[in-house]
TIMI-2910 file (N, C-alpha, C, CB; in pm, 1 decimal, decimal comma, always signed):
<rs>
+----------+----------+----------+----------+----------+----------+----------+----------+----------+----------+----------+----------+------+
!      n_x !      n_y !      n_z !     ca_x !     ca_y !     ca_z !      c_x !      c_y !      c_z !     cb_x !     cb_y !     cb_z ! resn !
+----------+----------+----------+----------+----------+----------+----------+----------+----------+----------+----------+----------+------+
!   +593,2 !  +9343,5 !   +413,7 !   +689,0 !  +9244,7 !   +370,5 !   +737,7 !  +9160,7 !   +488,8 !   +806,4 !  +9312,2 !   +300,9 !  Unk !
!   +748,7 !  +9246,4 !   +613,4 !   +794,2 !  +9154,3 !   +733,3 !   +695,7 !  +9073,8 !   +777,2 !   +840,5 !  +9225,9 !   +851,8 !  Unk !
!   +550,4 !  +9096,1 !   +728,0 !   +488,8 !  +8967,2 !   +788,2 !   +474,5 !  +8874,8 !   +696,4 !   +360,0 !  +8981,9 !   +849,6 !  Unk !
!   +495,3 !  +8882,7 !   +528,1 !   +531,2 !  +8803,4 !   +504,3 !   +651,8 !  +8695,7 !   +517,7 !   +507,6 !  +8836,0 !   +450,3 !  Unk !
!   +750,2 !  +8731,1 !   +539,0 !   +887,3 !  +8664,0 !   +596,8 !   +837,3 !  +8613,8 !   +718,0 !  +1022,7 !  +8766,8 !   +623,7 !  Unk !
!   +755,2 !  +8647,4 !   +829,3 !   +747,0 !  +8571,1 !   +933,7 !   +668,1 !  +8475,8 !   +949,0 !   +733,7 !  +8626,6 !  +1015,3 !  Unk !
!   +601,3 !  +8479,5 !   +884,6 !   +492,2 !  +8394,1 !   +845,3 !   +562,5 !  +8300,5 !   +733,9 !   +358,3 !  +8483,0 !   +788,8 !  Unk !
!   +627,0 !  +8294,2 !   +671,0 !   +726,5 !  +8183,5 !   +591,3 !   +824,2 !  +8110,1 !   +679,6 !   +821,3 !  +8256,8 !   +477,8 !  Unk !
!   +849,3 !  +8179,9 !   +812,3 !   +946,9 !  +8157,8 !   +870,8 !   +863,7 !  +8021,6 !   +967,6 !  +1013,3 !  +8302,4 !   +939,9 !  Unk !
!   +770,6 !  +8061,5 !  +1034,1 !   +653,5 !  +8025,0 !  +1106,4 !   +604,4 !  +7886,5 !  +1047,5 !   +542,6 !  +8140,1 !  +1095,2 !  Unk !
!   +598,8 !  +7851,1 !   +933,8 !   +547,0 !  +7757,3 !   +856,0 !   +648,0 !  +7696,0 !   +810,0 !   +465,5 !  +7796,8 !   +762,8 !  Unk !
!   +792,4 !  +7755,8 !   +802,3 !   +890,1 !  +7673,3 !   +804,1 !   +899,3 !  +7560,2 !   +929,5 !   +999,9 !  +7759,1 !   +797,3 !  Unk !
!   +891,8 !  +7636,3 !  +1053,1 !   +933,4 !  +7575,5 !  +1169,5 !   +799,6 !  +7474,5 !  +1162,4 !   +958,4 !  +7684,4 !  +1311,3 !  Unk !
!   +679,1 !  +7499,5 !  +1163,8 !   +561,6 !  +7403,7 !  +1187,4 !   +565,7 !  +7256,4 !  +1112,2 !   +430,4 !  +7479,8 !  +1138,4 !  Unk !
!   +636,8 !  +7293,5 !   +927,9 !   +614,8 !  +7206,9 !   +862,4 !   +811,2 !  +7131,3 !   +936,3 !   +562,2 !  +7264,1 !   +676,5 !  Unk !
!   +854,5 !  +7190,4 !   +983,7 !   +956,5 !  +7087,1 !  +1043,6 !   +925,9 !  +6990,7 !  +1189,4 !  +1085,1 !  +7178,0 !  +1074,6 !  Unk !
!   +872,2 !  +7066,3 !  +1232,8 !   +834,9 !  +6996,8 !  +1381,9 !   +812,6 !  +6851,6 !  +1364,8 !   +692,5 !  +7059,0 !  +1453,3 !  Unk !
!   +701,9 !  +6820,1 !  +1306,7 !   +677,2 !  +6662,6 !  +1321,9 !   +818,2 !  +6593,3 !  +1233,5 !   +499,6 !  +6610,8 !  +1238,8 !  Unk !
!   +925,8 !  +6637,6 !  +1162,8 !  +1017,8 !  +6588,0 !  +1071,9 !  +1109,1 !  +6525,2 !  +1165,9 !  +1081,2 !  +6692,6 !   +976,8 !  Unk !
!  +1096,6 !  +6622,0 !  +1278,4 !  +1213,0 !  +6599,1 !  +1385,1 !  +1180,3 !  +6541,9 !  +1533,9 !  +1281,0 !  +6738,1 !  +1408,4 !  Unk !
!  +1067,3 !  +6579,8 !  +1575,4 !   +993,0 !  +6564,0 !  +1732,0 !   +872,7 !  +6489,8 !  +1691,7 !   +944,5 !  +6722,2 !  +1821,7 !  Unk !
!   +836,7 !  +6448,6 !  +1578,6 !   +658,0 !  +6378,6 !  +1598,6 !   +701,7 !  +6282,0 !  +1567,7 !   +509,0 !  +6418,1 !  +1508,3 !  Unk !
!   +575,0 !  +6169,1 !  +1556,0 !   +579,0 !  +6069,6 !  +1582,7 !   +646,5 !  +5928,7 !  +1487,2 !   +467,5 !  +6076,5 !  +1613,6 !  Unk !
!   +658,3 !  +6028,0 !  +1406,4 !   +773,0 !  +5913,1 !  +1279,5 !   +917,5 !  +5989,1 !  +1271,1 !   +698,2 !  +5908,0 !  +1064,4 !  Unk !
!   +946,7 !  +6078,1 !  +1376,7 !  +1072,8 !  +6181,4 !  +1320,0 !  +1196,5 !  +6106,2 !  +1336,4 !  +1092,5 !  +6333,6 !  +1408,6 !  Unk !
!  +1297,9 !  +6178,6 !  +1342,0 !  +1414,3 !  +6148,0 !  +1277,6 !  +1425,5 !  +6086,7 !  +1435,2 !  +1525,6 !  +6274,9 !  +1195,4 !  Unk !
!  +1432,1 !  +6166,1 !  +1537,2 !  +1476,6 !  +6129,8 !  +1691,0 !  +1431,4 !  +6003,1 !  +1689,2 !  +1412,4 !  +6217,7 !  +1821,8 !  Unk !
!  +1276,4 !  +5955,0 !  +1728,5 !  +1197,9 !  +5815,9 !  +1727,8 !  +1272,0 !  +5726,5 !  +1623,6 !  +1029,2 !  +5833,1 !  +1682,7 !  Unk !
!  +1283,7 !  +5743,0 !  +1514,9 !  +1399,7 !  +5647,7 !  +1399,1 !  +1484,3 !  +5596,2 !  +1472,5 !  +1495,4 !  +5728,1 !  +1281,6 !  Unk !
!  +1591,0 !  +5700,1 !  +1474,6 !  +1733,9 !  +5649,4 !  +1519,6 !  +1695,1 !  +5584,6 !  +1665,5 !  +1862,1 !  +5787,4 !  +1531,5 !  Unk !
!  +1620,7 !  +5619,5 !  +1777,5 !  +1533,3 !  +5540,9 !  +1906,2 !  +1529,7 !  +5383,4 !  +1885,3 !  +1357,9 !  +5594,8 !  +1912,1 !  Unk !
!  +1461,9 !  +5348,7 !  +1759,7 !  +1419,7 !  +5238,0 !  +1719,9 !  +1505,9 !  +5131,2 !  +1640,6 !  +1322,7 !  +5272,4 !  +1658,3 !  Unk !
!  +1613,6 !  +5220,3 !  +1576,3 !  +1689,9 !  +5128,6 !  +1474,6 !  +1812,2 !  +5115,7 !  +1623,9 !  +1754,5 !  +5222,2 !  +1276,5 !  Unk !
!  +1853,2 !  +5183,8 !  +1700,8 !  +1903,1 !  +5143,8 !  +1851,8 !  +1840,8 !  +5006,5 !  +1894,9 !  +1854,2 !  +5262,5 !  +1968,7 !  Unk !
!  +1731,6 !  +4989,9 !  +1932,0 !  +1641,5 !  +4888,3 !  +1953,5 !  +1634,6 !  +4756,8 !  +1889,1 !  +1539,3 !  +4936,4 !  +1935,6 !  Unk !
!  +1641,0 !  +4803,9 !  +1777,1 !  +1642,1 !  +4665,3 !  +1676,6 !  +1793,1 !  +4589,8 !  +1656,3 !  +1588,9 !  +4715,6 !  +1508,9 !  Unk !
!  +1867,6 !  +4680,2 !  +1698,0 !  +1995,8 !  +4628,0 !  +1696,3 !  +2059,9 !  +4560,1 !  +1822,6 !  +2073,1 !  +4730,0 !  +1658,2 !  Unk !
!  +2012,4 !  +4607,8 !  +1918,0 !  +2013,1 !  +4500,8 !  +2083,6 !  +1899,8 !  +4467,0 !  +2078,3 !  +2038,8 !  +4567,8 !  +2251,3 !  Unk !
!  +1822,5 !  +4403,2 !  +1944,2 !  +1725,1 !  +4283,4 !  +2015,0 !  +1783,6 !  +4164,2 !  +1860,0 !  +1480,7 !  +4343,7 !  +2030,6 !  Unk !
!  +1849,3 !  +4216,0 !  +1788,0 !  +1911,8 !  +4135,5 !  +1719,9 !  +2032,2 !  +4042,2 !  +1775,8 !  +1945,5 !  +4208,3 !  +1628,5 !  Unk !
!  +2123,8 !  +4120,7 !  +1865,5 !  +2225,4 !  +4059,4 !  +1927,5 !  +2174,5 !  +3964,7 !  +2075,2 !  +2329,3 !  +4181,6 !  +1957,0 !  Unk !
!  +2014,5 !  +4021,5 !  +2102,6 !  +2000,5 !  +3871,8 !  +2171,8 !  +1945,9 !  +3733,5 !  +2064,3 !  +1872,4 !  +3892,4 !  +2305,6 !  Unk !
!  +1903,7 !  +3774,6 !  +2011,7 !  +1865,3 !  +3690,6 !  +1914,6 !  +1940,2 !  +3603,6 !  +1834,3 !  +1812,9 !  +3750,2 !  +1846,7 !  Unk !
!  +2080,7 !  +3655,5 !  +1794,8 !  +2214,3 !  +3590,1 !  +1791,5 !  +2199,7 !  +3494,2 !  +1881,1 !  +2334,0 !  +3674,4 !  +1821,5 !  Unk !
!  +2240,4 !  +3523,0 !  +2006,3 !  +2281,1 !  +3486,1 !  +2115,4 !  +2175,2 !  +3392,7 !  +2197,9 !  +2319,8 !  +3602,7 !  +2177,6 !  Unk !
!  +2055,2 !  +3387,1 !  +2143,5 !  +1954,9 !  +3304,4 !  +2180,5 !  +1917,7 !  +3196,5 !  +2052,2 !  +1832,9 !  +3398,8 !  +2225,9 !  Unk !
!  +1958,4 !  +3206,3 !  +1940,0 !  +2021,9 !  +3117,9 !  +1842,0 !  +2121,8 !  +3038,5 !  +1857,2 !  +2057,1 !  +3173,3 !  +1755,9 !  Unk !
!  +2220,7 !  +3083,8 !  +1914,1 !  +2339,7 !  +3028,9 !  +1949,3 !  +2292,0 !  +2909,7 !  +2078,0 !  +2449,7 !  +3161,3 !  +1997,6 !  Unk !
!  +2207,0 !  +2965,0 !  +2135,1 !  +2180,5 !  +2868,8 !  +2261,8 !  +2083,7 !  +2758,7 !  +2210,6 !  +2107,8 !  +2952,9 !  +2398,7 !  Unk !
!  +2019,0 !  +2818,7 !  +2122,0 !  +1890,7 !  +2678,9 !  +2023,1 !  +1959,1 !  +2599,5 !  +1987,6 !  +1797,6 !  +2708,3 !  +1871,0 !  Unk !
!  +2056,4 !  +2634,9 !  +1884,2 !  +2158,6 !  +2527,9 !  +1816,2 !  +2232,5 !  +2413,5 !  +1918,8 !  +2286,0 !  +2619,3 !  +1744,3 !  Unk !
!  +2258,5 !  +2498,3 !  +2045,7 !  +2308,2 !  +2401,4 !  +2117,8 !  +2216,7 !  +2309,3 !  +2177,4 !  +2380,8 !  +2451,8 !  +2204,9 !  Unk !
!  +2132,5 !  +2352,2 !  +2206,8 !  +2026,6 !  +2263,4 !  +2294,9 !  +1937,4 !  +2167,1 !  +2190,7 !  +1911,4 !  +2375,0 !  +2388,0 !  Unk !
!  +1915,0 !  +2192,8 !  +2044,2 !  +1892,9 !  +2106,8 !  +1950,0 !  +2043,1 !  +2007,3 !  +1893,5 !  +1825,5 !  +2201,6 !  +1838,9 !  Unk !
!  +2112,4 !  +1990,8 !  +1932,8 !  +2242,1 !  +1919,8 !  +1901,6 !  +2240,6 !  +1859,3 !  +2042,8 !  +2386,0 !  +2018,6 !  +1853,8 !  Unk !
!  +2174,0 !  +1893,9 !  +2183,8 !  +2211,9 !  +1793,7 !  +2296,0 !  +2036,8 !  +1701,4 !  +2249,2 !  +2240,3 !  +1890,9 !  +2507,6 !  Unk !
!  +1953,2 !  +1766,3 !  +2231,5 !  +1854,7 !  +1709,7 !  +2174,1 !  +1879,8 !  +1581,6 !  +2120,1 !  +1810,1 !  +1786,3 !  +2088,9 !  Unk !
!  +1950,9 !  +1580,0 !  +1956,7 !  +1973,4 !  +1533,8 !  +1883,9 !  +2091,4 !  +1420,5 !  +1967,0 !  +1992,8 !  +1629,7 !  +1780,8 !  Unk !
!  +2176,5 !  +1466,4 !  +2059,7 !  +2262,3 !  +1352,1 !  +2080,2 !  +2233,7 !  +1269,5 !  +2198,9 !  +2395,7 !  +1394,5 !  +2088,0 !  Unk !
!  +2071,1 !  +1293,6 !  +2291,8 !  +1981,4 !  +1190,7 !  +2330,9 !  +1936,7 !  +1157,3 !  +2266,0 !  +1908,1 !  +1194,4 !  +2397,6 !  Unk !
!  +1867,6 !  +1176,6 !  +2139,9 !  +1777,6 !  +1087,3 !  +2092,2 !  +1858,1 !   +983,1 !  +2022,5 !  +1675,5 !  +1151,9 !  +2006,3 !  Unk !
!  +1950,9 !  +1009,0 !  +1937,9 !  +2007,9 !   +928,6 !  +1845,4 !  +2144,1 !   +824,3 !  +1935,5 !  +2065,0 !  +1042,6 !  +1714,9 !  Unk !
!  +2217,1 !   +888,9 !  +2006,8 !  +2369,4 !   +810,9 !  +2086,5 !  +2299,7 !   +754,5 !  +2246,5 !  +2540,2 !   +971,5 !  +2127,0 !  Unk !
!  +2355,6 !   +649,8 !  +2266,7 !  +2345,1 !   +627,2 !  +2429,5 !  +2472,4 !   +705,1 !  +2500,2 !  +2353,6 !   +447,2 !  +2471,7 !  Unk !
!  +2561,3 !   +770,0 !  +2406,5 !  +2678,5 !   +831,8 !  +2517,3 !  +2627,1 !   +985,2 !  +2591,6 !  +2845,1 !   +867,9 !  +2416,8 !  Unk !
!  +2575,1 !  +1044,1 !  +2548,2 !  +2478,0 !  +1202,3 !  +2631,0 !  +2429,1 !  +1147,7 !  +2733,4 !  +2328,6 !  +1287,4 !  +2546,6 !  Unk !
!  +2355,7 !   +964,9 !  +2732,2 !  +2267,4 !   +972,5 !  +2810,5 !  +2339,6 !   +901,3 !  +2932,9 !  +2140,4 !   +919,3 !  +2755,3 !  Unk !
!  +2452,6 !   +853,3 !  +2876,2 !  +2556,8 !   +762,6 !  +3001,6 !  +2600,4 !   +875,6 !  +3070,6 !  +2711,6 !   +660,0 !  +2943,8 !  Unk !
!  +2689,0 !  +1019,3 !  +2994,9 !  +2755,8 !  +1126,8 !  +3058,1 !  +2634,2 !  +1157,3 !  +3193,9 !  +2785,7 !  +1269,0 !  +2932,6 !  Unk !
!  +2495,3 !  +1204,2 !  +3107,8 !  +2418,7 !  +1245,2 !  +3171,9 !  +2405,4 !  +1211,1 !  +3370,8 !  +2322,2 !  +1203,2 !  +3082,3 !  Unk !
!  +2384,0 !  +1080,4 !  +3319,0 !  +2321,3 !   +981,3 !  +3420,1 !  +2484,7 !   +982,7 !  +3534,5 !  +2264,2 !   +786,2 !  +3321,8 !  Unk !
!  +2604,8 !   +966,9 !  +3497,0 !  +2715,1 !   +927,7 !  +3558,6 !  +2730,2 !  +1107,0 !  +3622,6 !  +2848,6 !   +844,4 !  +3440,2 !  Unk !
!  +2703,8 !  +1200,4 !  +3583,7 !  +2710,6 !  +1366,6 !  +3627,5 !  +2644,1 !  +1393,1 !  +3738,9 !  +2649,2 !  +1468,0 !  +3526,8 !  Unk !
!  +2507,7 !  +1369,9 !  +3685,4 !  +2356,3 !  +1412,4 !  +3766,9 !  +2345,5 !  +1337,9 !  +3897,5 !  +2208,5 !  +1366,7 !  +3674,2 !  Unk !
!  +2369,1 !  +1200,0 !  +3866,9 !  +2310,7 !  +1091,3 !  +3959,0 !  +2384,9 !   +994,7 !  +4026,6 !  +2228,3 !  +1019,1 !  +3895,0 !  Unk !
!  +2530,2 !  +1044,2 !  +3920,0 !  +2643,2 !   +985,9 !  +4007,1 !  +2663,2 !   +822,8 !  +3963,2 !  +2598,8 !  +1001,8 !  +4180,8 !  Unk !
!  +2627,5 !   +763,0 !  +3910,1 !  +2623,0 !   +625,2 !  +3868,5 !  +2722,3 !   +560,9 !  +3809,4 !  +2534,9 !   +607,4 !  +3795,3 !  Unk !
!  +2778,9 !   +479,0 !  +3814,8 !  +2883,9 !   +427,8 !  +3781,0 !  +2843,4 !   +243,3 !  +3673,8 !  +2969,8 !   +424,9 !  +3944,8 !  Unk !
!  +2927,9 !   +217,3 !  +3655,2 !  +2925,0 !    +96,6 !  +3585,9 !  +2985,9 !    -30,9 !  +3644,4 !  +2983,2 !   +120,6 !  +3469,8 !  Unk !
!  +2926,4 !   -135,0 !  +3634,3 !  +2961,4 !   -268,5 !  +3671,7 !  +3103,8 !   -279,3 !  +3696,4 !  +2921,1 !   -364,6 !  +3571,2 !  Unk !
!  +3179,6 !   -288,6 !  +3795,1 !  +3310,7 !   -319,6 !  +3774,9 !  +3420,8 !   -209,9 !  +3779,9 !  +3313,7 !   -379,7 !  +3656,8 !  Unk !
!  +3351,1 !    -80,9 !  +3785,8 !  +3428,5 !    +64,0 !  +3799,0 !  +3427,0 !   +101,5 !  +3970,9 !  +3331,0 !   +203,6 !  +3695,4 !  Unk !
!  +3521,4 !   +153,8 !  +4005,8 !  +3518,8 !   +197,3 !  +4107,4 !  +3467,6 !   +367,6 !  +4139,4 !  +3637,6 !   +159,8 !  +4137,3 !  Unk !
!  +3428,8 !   +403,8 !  +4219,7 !  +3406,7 !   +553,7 !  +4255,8 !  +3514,4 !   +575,6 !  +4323,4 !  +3281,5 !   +595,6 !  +4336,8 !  Unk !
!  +3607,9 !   +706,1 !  +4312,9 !  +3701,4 !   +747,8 !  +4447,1 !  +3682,1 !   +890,5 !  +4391,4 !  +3890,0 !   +679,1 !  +4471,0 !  Unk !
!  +3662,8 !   +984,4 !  +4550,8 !  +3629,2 !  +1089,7 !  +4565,3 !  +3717,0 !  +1157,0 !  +4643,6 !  +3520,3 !  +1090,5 !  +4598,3 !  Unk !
!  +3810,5 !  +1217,2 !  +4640,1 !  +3921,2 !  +1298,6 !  +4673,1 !  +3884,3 !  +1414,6 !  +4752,6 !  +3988,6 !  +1340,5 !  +4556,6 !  Unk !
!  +3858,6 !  +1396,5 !  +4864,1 !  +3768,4 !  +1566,4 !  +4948,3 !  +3917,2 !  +1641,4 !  +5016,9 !  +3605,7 !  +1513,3 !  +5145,7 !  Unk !
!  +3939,0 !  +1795,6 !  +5029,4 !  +4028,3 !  +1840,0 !  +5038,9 !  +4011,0 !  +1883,2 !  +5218,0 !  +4044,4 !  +1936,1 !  +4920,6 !  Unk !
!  +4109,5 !  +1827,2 !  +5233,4 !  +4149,5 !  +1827,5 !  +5436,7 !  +4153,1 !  +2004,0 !  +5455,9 !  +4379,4 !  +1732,5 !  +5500,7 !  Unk !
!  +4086,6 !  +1998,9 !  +5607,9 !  +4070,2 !  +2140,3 !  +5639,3 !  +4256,9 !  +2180,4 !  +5699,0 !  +3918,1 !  +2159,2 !  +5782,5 !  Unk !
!  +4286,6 !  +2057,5 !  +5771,7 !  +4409,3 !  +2064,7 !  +5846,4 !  +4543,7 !  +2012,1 !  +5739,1 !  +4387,8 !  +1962,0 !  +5990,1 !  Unk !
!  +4645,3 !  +1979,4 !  +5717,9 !  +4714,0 !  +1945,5 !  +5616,7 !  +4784,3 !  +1821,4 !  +5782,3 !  +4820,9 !  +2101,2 !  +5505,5 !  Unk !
!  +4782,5 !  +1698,5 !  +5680,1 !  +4785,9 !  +1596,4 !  +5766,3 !  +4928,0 !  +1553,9 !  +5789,7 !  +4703,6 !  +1490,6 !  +5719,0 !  Unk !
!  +5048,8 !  +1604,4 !  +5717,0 !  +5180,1 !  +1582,7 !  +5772,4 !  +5179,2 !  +1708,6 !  +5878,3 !  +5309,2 !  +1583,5 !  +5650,4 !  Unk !
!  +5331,8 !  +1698,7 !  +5929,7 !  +5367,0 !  +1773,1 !  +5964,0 !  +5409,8 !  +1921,8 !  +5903,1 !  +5420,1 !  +1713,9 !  +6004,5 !  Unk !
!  +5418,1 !  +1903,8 !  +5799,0 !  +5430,0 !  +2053,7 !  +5711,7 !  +5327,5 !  +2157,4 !  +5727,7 !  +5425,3 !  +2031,8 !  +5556,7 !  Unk !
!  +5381,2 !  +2275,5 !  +5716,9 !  +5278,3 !  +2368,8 !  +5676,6 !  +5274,8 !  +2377,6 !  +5518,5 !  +5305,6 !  +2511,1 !  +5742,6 !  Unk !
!  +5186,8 !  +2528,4 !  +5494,3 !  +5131,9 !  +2567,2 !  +5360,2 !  +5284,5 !  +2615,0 !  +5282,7 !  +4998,4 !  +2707,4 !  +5375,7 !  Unk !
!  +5399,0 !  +2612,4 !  +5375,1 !  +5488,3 !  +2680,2 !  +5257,7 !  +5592,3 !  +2613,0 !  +5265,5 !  +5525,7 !  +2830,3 !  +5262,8 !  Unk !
!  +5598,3 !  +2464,5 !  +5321,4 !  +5662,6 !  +2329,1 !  +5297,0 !  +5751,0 !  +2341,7 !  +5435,9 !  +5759,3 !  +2310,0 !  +5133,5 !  Unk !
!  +5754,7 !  +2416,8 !  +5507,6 !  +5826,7 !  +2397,8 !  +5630,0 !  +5811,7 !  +2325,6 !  +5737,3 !  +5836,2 !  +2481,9 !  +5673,4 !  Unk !
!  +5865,0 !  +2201,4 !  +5843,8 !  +5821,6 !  +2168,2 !  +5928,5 !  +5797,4 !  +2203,9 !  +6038,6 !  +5848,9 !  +2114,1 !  +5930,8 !  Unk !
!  +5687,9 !  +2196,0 !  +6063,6 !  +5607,8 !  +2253,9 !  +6229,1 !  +5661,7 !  +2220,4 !  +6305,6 !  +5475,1 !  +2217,2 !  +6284,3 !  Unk !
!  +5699,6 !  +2263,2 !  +6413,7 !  +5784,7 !  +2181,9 !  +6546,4 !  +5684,4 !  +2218,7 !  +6648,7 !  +5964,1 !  +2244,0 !  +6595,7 !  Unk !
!  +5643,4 !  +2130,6 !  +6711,8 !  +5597,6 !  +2141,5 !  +6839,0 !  +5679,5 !  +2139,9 !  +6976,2 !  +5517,3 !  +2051,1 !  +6841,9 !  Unk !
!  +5702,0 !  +2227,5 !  +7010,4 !  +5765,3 !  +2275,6 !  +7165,9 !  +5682,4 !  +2321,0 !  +7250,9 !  +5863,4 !  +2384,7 !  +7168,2 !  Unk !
!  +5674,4 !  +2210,2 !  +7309,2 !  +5563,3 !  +2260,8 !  +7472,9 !  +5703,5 !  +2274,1 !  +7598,7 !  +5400,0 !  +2067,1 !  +7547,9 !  Unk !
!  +5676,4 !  +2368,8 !  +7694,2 !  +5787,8 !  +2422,2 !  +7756,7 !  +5749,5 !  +2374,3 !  +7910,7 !  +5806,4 !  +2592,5 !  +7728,1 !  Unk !
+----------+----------+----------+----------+----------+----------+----------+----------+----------+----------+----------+----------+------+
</rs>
């Protein structure tokens, strides 16, 4: 009788093995539905970037204003009659003040 029971037992475990560890089992599943779910959220997220880049698409082909922004960004260009002024920030602060509004005194002795 005990080798029947072990031998039921034996064929229990065999006919489970591939259910759980082979190559369609439960482990590899849940592996894969992991997978499919961070390649969905780039896919979102690489949708999200199509839409945008078909809407800058769409607003060169159809508006001259994408292509004025463009050109005035990239290349710096300006229009007939506009001025350029470019504001560059001083290494030294050119009054006499310092950084926390106080005046510097110079005393040479």
């Amino acid at each position: 009788m005990r080798i029947v029971i072990y031998s039921m037992l034996v064929l229990l475990i065999a006919i489970q093995y591939p259910l759980w560890l082979g190559k369609g089992g439960w482990i590899k599943v849940y592996e894969m539905e992991k997978q499919v779910e961070l390649q969905e959220a780039k896919n979102s997220l690489l949708a999200l970037r199509n839409a945008k880049l078909a809407g800058d698409v769409k607003d060169l082909k159809d508006g001259t204003r994408a292509i004025e922004e463009r050109a005035r960004v990239e290349h710096g260009l300006i229009k007939e009659g506009e001025f350029f002024v470019q504001i560059l920030p001083s290494d030294k602060p050119s009054t006499g003040y310092s950084n926390d509004g106080l005046k510097q005194s110079s005393s040479k002795q």
